[in-house]
C-alpha positions as CSV (number, residue, x, y, z in Angstrom):
1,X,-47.2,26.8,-37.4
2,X,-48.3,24.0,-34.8
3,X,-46.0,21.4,-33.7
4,X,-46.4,17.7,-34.4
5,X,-45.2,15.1,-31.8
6,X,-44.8,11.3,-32.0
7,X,-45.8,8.9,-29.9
8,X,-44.3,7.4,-26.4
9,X,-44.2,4.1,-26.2
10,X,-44.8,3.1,-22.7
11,X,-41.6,4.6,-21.5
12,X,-39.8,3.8,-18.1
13,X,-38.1,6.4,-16.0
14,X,-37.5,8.3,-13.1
15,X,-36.7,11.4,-11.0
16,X,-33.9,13.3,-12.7
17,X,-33.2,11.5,-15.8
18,X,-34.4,13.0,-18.8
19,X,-37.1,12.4,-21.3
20,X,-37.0,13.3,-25.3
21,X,-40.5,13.4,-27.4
22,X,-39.8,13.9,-30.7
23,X,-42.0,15.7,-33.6
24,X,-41.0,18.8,-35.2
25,X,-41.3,22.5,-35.2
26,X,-41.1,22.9,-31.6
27,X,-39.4,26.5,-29.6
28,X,-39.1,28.1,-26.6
29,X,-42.7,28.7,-26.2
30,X,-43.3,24.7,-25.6
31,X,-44.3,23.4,-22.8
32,X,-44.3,19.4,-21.2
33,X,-46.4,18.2,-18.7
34,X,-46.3,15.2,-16.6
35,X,-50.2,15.0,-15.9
36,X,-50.6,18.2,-14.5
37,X,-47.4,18.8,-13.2
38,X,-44.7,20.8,-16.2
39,X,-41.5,19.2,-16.4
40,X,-38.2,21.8,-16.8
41,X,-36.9,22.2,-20.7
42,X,-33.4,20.9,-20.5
43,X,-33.1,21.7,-24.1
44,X,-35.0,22.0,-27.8
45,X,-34.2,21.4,-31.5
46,X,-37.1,22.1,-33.9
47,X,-37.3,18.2,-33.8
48,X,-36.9,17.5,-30.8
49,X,-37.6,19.0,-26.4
50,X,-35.9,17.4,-24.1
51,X,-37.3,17.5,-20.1
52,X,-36.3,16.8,-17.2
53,X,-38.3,14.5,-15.1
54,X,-40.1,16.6,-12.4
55,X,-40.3,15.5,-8.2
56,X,-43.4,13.4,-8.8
57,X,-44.3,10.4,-6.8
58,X,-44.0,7.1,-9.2
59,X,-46.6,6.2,-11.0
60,X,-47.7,6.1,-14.9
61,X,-48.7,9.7,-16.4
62,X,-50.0,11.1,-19.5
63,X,-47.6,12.9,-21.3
64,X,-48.5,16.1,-23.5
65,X,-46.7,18.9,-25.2
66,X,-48.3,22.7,-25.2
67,X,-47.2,25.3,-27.8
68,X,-46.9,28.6,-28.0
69,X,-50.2,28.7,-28.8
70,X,-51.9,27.2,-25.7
71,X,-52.6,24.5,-28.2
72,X,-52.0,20.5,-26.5
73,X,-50.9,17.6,-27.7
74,X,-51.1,14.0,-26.1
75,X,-48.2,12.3,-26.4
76,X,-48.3,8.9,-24.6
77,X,-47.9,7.5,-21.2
78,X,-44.8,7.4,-19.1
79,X,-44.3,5.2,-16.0
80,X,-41.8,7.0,-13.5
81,X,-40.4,4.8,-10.4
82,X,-36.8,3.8,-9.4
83,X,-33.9,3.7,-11.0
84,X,-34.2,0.0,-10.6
85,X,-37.3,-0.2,-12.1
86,X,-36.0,0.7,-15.9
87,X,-36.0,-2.3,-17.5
88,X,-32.5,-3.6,-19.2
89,X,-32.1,-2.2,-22.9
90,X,-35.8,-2.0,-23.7
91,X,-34.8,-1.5,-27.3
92,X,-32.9,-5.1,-27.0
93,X,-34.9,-8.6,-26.9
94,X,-33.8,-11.3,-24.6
95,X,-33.5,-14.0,-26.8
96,X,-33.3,-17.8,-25.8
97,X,-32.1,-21.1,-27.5
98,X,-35.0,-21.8,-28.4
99,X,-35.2,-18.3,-30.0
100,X,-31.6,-18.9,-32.0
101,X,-32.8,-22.8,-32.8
102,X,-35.4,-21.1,-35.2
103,X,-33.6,-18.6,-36.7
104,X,-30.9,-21.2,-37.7
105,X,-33.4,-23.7,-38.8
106,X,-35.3,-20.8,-40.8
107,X,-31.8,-20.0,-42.8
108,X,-32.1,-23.4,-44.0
109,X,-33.7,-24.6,-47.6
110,X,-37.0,-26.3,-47.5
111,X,-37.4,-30.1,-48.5
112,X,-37.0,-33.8,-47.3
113,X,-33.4,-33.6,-47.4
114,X,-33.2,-31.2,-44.2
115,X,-35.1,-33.0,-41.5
116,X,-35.2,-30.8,-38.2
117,X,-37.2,-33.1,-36.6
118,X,-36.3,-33.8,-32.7
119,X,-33.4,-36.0,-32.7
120,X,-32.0,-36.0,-36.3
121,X,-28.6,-34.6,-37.4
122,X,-29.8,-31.3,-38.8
123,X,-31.8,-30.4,-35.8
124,X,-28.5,-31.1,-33.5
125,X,-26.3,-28.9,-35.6
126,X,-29.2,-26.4,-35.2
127,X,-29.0,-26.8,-31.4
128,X,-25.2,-26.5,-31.3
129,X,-24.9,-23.6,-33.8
130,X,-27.8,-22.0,-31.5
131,X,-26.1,-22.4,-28.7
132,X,-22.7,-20.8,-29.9
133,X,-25.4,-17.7,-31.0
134,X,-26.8,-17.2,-27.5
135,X,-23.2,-17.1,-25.8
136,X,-22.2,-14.6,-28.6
137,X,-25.7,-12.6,-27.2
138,X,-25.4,-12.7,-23.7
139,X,-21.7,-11.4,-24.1
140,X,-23.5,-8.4,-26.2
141,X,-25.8,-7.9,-23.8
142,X,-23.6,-7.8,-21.0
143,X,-21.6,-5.6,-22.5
144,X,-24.1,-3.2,-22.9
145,X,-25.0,-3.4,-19.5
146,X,-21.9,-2.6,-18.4
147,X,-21.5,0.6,-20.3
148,X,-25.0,2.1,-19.2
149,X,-24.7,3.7,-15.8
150,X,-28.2,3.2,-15.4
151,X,-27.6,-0.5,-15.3
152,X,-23.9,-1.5,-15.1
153,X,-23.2,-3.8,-11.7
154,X,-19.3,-2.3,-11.8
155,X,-20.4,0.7,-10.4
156,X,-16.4,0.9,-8.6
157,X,-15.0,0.9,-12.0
158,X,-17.3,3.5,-13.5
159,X,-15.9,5.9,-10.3
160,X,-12.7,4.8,-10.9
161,X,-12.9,6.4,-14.3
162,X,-14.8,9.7,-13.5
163,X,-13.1,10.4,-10.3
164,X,-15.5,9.8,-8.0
165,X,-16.4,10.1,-5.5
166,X,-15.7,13.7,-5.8
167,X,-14.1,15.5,-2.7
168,X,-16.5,16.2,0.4
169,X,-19.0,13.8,-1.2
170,X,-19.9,10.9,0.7
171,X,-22.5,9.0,-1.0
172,X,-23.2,5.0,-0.4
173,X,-26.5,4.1,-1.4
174,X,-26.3,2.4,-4.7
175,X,-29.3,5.1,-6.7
176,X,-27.3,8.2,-5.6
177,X,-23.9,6.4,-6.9
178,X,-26.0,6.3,-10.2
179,X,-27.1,9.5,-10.0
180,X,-23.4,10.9,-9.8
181,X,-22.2,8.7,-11.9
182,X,-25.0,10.1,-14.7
183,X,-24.7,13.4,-13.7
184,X,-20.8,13.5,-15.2
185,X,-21.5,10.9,-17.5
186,X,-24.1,12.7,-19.0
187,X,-22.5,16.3,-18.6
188,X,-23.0,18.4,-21.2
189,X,-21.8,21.7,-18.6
190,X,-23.5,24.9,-19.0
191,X,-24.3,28.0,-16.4
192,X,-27.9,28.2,-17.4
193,X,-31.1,27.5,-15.1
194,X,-32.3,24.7,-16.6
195,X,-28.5,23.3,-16.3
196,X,-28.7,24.0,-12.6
197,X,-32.6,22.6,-12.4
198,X,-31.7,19.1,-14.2
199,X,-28.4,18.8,-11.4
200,X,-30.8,19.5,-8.6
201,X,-33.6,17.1,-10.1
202,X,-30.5,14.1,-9.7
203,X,-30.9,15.1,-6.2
204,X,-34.7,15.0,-6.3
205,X,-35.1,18.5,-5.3
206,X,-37.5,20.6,-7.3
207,X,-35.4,24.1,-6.2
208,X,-36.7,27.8,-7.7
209,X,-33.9,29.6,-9.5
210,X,-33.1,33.4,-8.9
211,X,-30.4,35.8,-10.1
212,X,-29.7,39.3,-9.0
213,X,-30.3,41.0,-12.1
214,X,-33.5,39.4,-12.8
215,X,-35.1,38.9,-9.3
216,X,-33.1,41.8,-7.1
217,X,-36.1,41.4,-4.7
218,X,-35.2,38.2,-3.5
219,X,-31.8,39.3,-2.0
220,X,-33.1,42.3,-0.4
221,X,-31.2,40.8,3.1
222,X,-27.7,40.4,1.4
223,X,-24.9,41.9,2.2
224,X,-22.9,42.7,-0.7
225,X,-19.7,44.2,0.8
226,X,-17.8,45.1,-2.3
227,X,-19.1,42.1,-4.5
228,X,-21.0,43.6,-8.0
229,X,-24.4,41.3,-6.9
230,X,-25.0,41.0,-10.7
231,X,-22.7,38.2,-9.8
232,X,-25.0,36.4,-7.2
233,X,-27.9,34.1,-7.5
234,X,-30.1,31.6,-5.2
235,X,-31.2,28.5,-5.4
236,X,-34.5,27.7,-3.2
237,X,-36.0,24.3,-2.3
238,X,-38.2,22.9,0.4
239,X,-36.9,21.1,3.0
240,X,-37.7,17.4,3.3
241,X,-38.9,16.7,6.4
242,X,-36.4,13.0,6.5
243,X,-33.8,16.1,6.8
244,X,-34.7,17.5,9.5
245,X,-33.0,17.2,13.2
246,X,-34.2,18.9,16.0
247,X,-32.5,20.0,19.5
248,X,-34.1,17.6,22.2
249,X,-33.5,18.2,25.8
250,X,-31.3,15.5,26.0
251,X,-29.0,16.8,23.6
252,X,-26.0,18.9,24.0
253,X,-25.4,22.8,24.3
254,X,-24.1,22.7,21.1
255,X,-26.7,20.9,19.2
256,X,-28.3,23.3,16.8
257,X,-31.7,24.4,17.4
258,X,-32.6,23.2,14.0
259,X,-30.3,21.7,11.0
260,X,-31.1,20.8,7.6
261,X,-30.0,20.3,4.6
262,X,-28.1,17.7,2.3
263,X,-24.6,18.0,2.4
264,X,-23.6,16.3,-0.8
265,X,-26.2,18.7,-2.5
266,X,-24.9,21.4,-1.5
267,X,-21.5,20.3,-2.0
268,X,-22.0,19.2,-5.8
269,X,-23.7,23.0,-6.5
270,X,-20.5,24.7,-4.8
271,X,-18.3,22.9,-7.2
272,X,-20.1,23.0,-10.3
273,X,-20.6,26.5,-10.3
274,X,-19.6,29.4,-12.3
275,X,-16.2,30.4,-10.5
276,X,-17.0,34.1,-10.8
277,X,-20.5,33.5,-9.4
278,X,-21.7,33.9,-5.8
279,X,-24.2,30.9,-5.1
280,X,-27.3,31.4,-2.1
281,X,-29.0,28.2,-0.6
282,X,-32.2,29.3,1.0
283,X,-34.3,26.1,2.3
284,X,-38.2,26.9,3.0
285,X,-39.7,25.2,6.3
286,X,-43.2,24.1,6.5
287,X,-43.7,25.6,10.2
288,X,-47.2,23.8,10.0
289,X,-45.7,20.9,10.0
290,X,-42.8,21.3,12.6
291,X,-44.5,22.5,15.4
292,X,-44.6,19.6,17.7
């Protein structure tokens, strides 16, 4: 049976988060696409697939779904950007006094006796009732802002409450306290890849997932000792060349010939891990690229 989807409106994300299209009959044989680029399954419900967003430079794309079938379906444009750049409750108007004057004046019987003209008694009482309304709002709104990570301005208290930042982690720039701040807010825990993926994605790394008993080729160079290496598996990601810090001549004997890497990544994937598990970070190198 083919899926049906329903449409996006216009939606505003970014690297990392998550995106839901909704329609029905979907399974495990679906498949979403940022233009060309396929975006992880973090989960599916015959109603419902929810991805990840994939390492894509912002921009709007066109969303589609592919079934089992090969079969595609457009489902609507999507604008990925910043975390900044998701606008504040979409689902929520701003309204204004002038917004609340009308709604009062609307609740009011028609005739000659209720004169709402500028000035007159009724249209005050209007004004004043309006007013009271669009405090009421704004402490709604704010509210709401506060308890969305994605948009609260107490991002102190929010790590107060989840026990961040966690220990070895040192992050300062306000996105990645968002990011962590999502990633437990939003943790639904799990040992599966697309778990892993969707923690990575936070982190804007697009890593490959292997485990011994699927891919035993990729850990030909282990040694095992006495560990079963059913109970190891890698995770592989480019390295970003903003990473990157070479040995200069100036530098001391120490220095490393080259050092990569993201600490707090790597930090986050040690602790979240299965406990029984063994966890491999390999990092590719674009030698083209560093040869100078």
């Amino acid at each position: 049976m083919s899926v049906f989807v329903e449409e996006l409106s216009d939606k505003v994300t970014s690297v990392g988060l998550t995106v839901t299209v909704y329609g029905g009959f979907f399974d495990a044989g679906c498949s979403v696409f940022f233009g060309d680029v396929e975006a992880p399954v973090r989960n599916f419900e015959d109603y419902a697939i929810e991805v990840i967003v994939p390492d894509i430079d912002d921009g709007e794309y066109d969303v589609s779904v592919v079934d089992s079938n090969g079969d595609s379906y457009e489902v609507g444009s999507v604008n990925v950007g910043e975390i900044s750049d998701i606008g504040d409750f979409n689902f929520v108007k701003d309204y204004d006094e002038e917004d609340f004057e009308e709604f009062i004046i609307g609740m009011f019987p028609k005739g000659q006796v209720f004169d709402f003209e500028k000035g007159s008694v009724f249209r005050k009482l209007s004004y004043a009732i309006a007013l009271s309304l669009l405090y009421l709002w704004s402490l709604v709104r704010s509210m709401m802002k506060a308890l969305d990570p994605m948009h609260t301005d107490n991002l102190d208290d929010w790590e107060a409450d989840l026990g961040l930042p966690e220990a070895g982690l040192v992050i300062d720039e306000p996105e990645m306290r968002r990011r962590e701040i999502w990633r437990l807010y939003g943790n639904e825990g799990g040992c599966c890849e697309s778990y892993f993926v969707h923690l990575c994605a936070l982190f804007k790394v697009s890593p490959n997932f292997y485990e011994y008993y699927k891919n035993p080729e990729e850990f030909e160079n282990i040694e095992f000792g006495s560990d079963d290496p059913n109970f190891y598996f890698k995770i592989k990601s480019d390295v970003m060349l903003g990473e990157v810090e070479y040995m200069y001549c100036d530098g001391y004997c120490t220095d490393r010939l080259l050092d990569f890497g993201d600490t707090n990544y790597e930090k986050m994937l040690q602790k979240v891990k299965p406990s029984h598990t063994k966890l491999i970070l390999e990092y590719e190198v674009d030698n083209a690229e560093n040869n100078d």
